[in-house]
N, C-alpha and C positions, 0 to 999 in steps of 0.2 A: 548463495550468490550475492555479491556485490552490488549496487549501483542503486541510485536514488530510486522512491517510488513514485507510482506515474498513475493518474488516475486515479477513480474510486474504489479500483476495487483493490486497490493495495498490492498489487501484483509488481513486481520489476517489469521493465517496458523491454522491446528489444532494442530500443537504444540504451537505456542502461547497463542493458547487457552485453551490450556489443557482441550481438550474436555474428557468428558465421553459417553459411549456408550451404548446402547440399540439396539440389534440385534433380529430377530427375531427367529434364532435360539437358544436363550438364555432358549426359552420356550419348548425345545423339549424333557427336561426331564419331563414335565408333561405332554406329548401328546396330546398336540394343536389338539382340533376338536373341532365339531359341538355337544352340550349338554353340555359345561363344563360351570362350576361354582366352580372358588378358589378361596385363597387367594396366595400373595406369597411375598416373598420379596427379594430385591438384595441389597447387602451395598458396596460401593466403597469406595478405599482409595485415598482419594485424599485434594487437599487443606492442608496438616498433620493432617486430623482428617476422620473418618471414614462419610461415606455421606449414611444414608440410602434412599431407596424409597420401598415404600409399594406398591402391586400391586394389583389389584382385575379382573381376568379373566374371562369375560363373552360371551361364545358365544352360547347359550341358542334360541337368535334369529338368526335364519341362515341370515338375512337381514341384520342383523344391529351387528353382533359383536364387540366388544371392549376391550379396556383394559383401568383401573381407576390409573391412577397414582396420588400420593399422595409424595410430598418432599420439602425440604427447596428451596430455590432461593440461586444460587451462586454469589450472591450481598452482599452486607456489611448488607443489612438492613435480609437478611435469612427470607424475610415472606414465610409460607407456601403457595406449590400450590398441588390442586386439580383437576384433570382432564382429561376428556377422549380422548382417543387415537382409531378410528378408526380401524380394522383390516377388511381386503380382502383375500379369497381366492381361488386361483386356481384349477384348477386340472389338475392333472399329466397325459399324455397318458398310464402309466405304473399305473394308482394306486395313491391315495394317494391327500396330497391337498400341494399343494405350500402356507404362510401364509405371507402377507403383512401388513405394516402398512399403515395408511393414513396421510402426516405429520397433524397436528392440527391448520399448518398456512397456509401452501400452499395447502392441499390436494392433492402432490404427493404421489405418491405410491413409497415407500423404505421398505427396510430390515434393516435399520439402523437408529437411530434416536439417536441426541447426544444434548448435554447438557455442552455449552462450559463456561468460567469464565463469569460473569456477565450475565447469560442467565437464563429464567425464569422457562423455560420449554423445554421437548425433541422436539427439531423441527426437521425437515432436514436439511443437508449440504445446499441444497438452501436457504434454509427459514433465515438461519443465514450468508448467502452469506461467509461462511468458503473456503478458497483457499488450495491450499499445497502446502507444503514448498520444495524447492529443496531437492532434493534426491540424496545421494551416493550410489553406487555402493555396498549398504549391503545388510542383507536378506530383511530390510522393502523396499529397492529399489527396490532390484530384483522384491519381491511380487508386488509392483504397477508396473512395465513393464507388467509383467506377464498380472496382471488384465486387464490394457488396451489395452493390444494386444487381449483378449479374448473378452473383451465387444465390439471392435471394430469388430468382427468378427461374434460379433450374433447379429450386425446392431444397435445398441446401441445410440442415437444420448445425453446423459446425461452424468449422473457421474459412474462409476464404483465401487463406494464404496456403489451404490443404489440398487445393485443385476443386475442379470441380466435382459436385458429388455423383452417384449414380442417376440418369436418366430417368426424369420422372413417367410414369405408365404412359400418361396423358400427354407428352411432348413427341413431337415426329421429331426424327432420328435427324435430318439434315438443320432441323432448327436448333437442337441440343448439341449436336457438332459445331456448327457458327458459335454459337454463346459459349462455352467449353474453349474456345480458340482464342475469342478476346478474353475470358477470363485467365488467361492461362499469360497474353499481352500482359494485362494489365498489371499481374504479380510480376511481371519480370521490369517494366516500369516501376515498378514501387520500390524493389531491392535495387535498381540502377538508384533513384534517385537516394533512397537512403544509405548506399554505400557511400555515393557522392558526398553525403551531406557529413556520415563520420568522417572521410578522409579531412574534409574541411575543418572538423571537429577539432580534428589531431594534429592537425596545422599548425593553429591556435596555442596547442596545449604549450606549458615553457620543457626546454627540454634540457 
């Protein structure tokens, strides 16, 4: 992958990488359950040209749900890729199902799967060993204190940007529901403001 390094530890940042994202709550206008079968699609603007991906939703087997993604490679050579994405889901104490992906390289469990320059498919932030980039003191800083001060707090030993982790023994259900919700706020604050800040970026650039 392309793009300046960022930090100590030598990693590409996700602004270097001008990742794109794939959340799971992306799906929550066509209420994600058990018996669906769609189609759907999401277009990003990025690279200066529109980036579609085709989706196909099946969760028909409550065993084995999925999603089919279908998109170019953000490589020079733009071969298509085709393929499926794992989903898991939980259940809520109040009701309802929590909805996870499974990355397709590591088989973590995340709520976020991205798709950085030179990447072939949506993997995890692990799976693409993506770092972050120092942070000021703006809303997308605030949002990642915020985040990490909360995922450390629901005993979290990963990344923050992966949702929150499983329910620690020792936390009651309605207090790891609350915290789980702002955490959950506060990655979607962090991707607004840093989408904001590339588009600003690419403003900028000469064209």
């Amino acid at each position: 992958m392309g793009g300046s390094r960022s930090g100590r530890s030598g990693r590409p940042s996700y602004e270097s990488a001008a990742s794109i994202s794939l959340r799971t709550r992306a799906f929550k206008p066509v209420g994600l359950r058990f018996g669906l079968r769609c189609e759907a699609s999401i277009t990003y603007r990025c690279d200066g040209a529109d980036f579609p991906v085709a989706i196909t939703i099946d969760t028909t087997d409550r065993q084995s749900p999925f999603l089919e993604l279908a998109h170019r490679r953000r490589t020079a050579s733009a071969e298509r890729e085709r393929y499926r994405v794992r989903l898991e889901a939980t259940a809520q104490p109040f009701g309802g199902l929590r909805w996870w992906f499974r990355c397709p390289r590591t088989g973590r469990r995340a709520v976020c799967l991205r798709l950085p320059l030179g990447g072939h498919q949506f993997w995890s932030r692990h799976a693409y060993g993506l770092g972050y980039a120092s942070q000021r003191e703006d809303g997308k800083g605030r949002a990642q204190l915020q985040a990490e001060k909360l995922y450390a707090a629901l005993g979290g030993d990963g990344s923050w940007m992966d949702g929150a982790p499983p329910k620690p023994k020792w936390m009651r259900w309605a207090t790891y529901e609350r915290k789980a919700r702002k955490l959950d706020r506060y990655n979607g604050r962090f991707d607004t403001a840093w989408a904001d800040g590339f588009v600003r970026l690419l403003s900028r650039l000469p064209r």
